[in-house]
C-alpha positions in Angstrom: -47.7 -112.7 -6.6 -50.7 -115.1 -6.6 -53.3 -113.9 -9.6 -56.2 -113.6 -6.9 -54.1 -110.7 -5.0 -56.9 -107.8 -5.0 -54.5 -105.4 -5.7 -53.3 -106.9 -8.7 -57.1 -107.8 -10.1 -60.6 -108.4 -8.8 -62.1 -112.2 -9.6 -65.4 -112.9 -9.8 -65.9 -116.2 -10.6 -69.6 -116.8 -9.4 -71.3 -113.3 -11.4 -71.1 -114.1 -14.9 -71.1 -117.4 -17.0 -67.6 -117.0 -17.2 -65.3 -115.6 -14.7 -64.7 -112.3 -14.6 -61.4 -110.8 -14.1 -60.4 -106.7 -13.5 -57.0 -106.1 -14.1 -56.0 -102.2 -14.2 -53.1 -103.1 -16.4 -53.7 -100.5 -19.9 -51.0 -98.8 -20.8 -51.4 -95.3 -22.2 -55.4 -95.2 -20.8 -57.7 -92.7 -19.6 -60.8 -92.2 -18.0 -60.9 -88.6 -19.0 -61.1 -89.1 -22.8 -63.0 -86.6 -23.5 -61.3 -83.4 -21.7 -59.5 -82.7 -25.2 -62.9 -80.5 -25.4 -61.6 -78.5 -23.0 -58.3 -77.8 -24.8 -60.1 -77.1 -27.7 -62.8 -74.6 -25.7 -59.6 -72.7 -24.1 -58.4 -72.1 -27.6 -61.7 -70.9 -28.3 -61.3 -68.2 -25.7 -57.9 -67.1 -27.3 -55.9 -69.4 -25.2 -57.0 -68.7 -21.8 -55.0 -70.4 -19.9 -51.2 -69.0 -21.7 -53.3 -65.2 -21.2 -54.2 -65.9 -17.5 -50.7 -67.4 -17.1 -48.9 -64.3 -18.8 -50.5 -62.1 -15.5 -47.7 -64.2 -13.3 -44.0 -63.7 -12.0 -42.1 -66.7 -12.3 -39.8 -66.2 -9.6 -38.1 -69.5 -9.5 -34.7 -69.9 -10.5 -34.5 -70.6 -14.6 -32.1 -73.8 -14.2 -34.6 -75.6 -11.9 -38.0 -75.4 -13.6 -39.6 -77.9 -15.1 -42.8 -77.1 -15.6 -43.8 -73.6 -16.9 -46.2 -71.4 -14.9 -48.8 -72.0 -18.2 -48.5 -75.7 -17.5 -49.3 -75.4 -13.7 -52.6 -73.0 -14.1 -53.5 -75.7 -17.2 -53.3 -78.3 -15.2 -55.4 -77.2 -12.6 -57.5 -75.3 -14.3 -58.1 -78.1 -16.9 -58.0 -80.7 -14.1 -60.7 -78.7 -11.8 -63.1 -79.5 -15.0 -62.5 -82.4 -14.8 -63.7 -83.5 -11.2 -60.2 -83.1 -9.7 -60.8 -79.7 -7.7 -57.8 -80.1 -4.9 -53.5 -80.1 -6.1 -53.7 -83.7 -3.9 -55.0 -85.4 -7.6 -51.7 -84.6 -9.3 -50.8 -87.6 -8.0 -52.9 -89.8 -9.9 -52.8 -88.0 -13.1 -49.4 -87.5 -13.5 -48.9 -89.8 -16.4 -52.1 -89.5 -17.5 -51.6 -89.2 -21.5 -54.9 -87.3 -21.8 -54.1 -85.0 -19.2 -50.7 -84.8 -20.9 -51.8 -84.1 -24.1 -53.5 -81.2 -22.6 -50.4 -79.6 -21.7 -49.1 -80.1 -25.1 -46.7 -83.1 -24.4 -46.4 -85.8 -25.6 -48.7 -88.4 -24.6 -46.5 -91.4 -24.2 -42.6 -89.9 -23.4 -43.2 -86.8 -22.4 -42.4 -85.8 -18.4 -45.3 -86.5 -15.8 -46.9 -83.7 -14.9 -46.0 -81.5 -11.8 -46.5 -82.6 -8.9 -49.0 -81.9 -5.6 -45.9 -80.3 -3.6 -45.3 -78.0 -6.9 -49.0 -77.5 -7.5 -48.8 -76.3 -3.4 -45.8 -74.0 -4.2 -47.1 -72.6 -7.4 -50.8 -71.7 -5.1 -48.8 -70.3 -2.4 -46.5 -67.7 -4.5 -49.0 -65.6 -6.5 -49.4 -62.1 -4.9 -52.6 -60.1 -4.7 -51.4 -57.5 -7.8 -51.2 -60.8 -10.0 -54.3 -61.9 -8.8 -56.0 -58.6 -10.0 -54.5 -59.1 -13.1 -55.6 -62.6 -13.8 -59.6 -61.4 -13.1 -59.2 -58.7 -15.4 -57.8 -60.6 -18.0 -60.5 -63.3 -17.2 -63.1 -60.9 -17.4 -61.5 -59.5 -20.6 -61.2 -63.1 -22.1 -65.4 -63.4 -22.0 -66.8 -60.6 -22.9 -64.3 -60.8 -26.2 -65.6 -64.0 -26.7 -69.1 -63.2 -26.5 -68.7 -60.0 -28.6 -66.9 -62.0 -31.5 -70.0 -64.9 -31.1 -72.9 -62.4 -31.5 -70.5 -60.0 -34.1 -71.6 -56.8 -32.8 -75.1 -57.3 -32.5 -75.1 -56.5 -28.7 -78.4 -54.4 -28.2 -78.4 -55.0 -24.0 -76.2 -56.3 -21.6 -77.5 -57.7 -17.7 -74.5 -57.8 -15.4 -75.8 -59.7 -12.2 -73.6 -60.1 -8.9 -74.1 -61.8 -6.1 -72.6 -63.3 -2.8 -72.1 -66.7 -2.0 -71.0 -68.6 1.8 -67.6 -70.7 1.8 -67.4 -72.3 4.9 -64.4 -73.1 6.3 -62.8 -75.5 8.8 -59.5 -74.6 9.5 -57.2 -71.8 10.5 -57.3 -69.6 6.8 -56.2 -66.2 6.6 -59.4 -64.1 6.9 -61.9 -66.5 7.6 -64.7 -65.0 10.0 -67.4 -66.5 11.6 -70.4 -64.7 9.7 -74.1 -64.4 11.8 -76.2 -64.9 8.7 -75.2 -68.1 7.7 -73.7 -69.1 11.3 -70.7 -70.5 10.8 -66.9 -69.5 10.0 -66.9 -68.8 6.2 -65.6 -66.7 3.1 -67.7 -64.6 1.4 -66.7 -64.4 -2.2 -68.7 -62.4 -4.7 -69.6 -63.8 -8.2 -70.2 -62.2 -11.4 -72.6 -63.2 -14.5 -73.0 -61.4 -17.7 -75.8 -61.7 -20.1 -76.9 -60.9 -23.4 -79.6 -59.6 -25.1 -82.9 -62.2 -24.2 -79.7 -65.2 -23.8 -81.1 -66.7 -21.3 -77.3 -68.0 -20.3 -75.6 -65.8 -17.6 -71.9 -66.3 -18.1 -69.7 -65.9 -15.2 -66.9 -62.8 -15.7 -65.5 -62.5 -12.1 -65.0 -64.8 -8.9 -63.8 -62.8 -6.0 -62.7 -63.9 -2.6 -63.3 -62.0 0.3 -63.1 -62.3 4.6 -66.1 -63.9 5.8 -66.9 -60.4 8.0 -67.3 -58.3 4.5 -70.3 -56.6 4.2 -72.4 -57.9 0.9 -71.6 -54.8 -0.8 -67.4 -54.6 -0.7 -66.1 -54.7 -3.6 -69.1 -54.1 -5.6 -68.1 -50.8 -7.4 -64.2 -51.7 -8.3 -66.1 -54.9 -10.1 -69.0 -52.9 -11.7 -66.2 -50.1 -12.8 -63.8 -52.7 -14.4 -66.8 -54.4 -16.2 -68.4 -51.8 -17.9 -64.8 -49.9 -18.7 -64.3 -53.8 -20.9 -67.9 -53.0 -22.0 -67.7 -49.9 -23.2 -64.8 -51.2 -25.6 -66.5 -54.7 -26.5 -69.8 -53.3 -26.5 -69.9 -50.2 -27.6 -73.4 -50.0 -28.3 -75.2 -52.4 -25.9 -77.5 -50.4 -23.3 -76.8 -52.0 -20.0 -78.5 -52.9 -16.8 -77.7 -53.6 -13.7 -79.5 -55.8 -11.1 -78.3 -57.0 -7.7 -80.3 -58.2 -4.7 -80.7 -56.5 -1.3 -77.3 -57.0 0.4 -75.7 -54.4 -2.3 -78.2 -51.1 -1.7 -75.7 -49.4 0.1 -75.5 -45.7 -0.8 -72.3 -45.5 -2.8 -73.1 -48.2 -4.6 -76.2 -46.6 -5.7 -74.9 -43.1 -6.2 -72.3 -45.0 -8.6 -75.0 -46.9 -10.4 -77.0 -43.0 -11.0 -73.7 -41.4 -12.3 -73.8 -44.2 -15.5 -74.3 -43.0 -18.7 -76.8 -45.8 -21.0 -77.2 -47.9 -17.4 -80.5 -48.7 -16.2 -80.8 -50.9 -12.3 -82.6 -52.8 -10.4 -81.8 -53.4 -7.0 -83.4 -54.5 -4.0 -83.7 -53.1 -0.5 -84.7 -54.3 2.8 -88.2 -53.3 4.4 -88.3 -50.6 7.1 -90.9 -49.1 8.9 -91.3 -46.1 6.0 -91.9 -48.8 3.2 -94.3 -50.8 5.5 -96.4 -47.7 5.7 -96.0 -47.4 1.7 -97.0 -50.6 1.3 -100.3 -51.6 3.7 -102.8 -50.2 1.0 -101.3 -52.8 -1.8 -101.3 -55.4 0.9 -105.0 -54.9 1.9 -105.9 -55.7 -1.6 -103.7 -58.2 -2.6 -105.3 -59.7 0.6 -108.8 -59.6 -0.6 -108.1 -61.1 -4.0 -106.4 -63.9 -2.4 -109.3 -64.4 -0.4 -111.8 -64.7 -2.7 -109.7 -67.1 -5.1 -107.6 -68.8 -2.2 -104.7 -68.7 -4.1 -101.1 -66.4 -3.8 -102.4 -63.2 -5.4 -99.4 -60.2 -5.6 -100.2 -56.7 -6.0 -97.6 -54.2 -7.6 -97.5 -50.6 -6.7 -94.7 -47.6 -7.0 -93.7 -45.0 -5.2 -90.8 -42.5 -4.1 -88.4 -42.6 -1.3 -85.6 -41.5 0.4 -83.5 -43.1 2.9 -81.8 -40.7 5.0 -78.4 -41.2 3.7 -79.3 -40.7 0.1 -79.4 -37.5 -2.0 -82.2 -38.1 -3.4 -85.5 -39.8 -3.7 -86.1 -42.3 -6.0 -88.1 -45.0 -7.6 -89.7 -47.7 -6.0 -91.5 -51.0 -7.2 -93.6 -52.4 -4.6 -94.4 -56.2 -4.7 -97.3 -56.6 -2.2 -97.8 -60.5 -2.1 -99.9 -62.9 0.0 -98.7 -66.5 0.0 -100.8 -69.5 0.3 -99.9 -72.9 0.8 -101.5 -76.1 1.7 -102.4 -76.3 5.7 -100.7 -73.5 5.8 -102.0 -69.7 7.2 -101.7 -67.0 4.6 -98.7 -64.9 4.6 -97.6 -61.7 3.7 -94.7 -61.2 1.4 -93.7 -57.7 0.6 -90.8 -56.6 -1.8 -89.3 -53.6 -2.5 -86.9 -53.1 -5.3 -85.3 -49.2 -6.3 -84.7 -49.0 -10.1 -84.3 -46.0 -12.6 -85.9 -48.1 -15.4 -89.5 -46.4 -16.4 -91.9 -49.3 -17.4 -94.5 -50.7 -15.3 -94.0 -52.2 -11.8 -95.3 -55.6 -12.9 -93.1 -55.8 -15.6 -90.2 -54.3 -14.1 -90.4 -57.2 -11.3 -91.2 -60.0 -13.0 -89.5 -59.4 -16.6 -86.3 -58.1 -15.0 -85.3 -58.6 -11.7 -87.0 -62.2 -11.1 -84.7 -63.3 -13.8 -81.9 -62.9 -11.5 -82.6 -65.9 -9.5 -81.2 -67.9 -12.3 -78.0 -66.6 -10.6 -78.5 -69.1 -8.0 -78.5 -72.1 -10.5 -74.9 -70.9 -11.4 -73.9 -70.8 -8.6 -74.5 -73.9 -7.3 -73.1 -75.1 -10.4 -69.7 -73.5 -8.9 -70.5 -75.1 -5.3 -71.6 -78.8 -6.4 -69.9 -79.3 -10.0 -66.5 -77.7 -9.6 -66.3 -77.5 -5.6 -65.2 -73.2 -5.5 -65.7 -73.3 -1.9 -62.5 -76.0 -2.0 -60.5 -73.1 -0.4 -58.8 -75.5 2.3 -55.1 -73.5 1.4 -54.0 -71.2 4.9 -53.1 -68.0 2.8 -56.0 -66.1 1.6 -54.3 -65.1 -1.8 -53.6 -69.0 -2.6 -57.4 -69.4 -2.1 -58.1 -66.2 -4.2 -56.2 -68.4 -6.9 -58.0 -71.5 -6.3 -61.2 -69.5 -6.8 -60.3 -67.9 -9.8 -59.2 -71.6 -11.4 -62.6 -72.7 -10.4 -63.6 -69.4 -12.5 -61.8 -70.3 -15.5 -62.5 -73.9 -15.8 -66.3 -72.9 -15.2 -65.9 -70.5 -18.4 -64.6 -73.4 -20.0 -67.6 -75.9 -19.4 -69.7 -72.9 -20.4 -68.7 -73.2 -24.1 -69.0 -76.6 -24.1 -72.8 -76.1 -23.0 -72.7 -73.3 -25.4 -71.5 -75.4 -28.5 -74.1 -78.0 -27.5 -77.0 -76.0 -28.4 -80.1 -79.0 -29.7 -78.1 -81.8 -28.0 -79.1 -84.0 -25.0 -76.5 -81.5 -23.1 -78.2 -78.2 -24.2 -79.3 -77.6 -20.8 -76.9 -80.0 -18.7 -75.7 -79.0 -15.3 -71.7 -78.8 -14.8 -71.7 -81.7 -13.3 -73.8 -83.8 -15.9 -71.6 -82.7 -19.0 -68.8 -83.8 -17.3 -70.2 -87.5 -16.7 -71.4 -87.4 -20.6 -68.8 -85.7 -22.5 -65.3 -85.7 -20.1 -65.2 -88.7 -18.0 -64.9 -91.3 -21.2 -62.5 -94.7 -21.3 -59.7 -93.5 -23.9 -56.8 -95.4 -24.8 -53.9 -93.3 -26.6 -51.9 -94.2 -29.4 -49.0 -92.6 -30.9 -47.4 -92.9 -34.2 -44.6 -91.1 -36.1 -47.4 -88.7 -37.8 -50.3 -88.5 -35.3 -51.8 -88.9 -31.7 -55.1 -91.4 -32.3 -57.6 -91.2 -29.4 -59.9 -94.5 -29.4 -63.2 -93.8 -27.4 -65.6 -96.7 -26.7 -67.5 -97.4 -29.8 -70.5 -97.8 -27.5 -70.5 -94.7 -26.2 -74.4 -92.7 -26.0 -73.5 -89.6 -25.9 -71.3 -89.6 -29.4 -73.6 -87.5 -31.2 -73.4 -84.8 -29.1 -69.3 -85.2 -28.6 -69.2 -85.1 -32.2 -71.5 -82.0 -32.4 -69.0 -79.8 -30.1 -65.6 -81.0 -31.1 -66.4 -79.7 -34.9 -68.2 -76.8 -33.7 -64.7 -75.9 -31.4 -63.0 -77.0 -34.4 -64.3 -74.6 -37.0 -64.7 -71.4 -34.9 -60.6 -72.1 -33.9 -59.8 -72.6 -37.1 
């Protein structure tokens, strides 16, 4: 084959002094270098990947199995990190010595890694009871961590959910076309955790549900489940709630009152009852935005009672008039229902404004890790799919975590991924050890470095 055949190299003989030629011919090379993070965060979280694979039925026949249930929800979970979100990858990774030291074979001889079609199999035989095992055990898996980090000194807790669109384009199980964000979607639920003033939210829970499900399904079985793991993790923490309008349904409330050490915050639509509540706040956050010709809010309380509660209750009014350039003033009222007993002002914007970080996460899940990738026809296959997105989110979590006063302190999902996974590696093996050569020029090092002993001591 002649040497200026494009699939063998790419010439350029013009661009440089010299001529340049791109061969892809390294043996025992990776562009993933730096995923051995990843391996090293999972072992941080007790080894979360053998715990979430222990919540499986391996139903295949013993004499025919070459790759254990542990090594296909590693691979995915660890190759979802890595920018690979759909089983069609496996392809190109399957001798990947990176991504084969990351199942714990060996880099060089050891057997490729499963393939799409088994990666499709393995999706398409979970059930729903193992699925509810594997979020509880996820769930379990952080708030452990996060107890052991902080040893005990848990004085609050925030537990924040909130629902997300997944828009789908095929014929999947359960997918309904949903008016609010008009088109055919999911509607999976996500949950944070946060603690004490941590301004981190780490996600606990990712569950899928039809695209027809009211905001609130599923709410109470999460908010049970959580605070049963942090009662026993936590024993001590005081804990607060806070969810936006879409979960203020009445059992959801009623649930929330019947908490012991459990203060809320939840929003709740206007009406015609909390217009009326309202107008006198309005009329004077009005004049003060007048006469400085700026947004001005006004906060206010109250009591109220919807007709299907039990009971009246709390209030915050935010009366707000919003200003903008060429632009006519408009009014912005908020109503939010909460048992806490501090000031409206503070309530608002100390505790349930925070929760709009929520959104940052989540499009963290949408635009670094692709969760909405749900593209299998069974629901429960995409309930899996989610809940690898889940995991391997957890996982890029403690690497932000462990990169505390870095350049990737505050680095999106996506941007630690560019900076600390996706480095040139070439693998060598000798009798007594794996050696991983990473690019001497590589800017990020310090920060590489910084994680991979931090992992290392605290899995020591």
């Amino acid at each position: 084959m002649s040497e200026h055949t494009t699939t063998e190299c790419l010439l350029f003989p013009d661009l440089f002094p010299k001529p340049v030629v791109v061969e892809f011919d390294q043996e025992n090379g990776s562009s993933d270098g730096g995923a051995l993070l990843l391996k090293a965060a999972d072992r941080r979280y007790g080894r979360l990947t053998e715990r979430l694979s222990e919540c499986l039925l391996d139903r295949r026949q013993a004499g025919k199995v070459d790759h254990t249930l542990e090594d296909l929800l590693g691979q995915r979970i660890f190759g979802i990190a890595c920018g690979y979100p759909d089983a069609n990858d496996a392809a190109r990774l399957a001798q990947d010595p990176i991504h084969k030291l990351l199942a714990d074979r060996d880099p060089e001889e050891g057997k490729d890694l499963a393939s799409q079609p088994t990666l499709s199999r393995f999706e398409n035989a979970v059930g729903p009871k193992e699925l509810y095992r594997m979020a509880a055990e996820l769930a379990d898996c952080v708030l452990a961590r996060h107890a052991q980090r902080l040893r005990g000194a848990v004085r609050q807790v925030t537990i924040d959910l909130d629902p997300t669109d997944d828009p789908t384009h095929g014929a999947q199980q359960l997918s309904f076309f949903n008016g609010h964000y008009d088109h055919a979607c999911y509607l999976p639920v996500v949950g944070f955790i946060s603690f004490n003033e941590e301004a981190e939210q780490y996600l606990f829970t990712a569950v899928l549900r039809p695209g027809n499900a009211p905001a609130s399904k599923g709410a109470i079985g999460i908010l049970r489940r959580v605070l049963a793991l942090l009662h026993q993790h936590c024993p001590q923490a005081r804990i607060r709630v806070r969810l936006d309008g879409g979960f203020a349904h009445p059992a959801v409330l009623d649930f929330l009152d019947g908490q012991p050490k459990l203060d809320y915050v939840v929003a709740i639509a206007k009406n015609a009852v909390l217009k009326r509540m309202v107008k006198p706040a309005m009329r004077e956050a009005g004049r003060r935005s007048r006469r400085s010709g700026k947004t001005e809010q006004v906060y206010r309380e109250g009591r109220y009672a919807a007709g299907t509660w039990p009971h009246a209750r709390r209030v915050v009014v935010k009366a707000e008039v919003v200003r903008q350039e060429g632009k006519k003033p408009k009014d912005n009222p908020r109503f939010v229902v909460t048992n806490l007993k501090q000031t409206p002002q503070w309530i608002y914007e100390q505790v349930y404004c925070y929760r709009g970080n929520v959104e940052n996460r989540i499009k963290e899940l949408h635009d670094g890790l692709q969760i909405d990738r749900t593209s299998c026809c069974r629901f429960w296959a995409n309930q899996l799919r989610v809940l690898l997105t889940a995991a391997a989110y957890v996982l890029m979590q403690e690497l932000r975590l462990q990169a505390a006063r870095t350049d990737c302190a505050q680095a999106q999902v996506t941007t630690l991924r560019e900076r600390l996974l996706k480095v040139g590696a070439r693998v060598v093996q000798s009798i007594r050890r794996v050696v991983v050569h990473l690019p001497v020029a590589f800017p990020f090092r310090p920060a590489f470095q910084k994680i991979a002993a931090a992992l290392a001591i605290s899995s020591a």
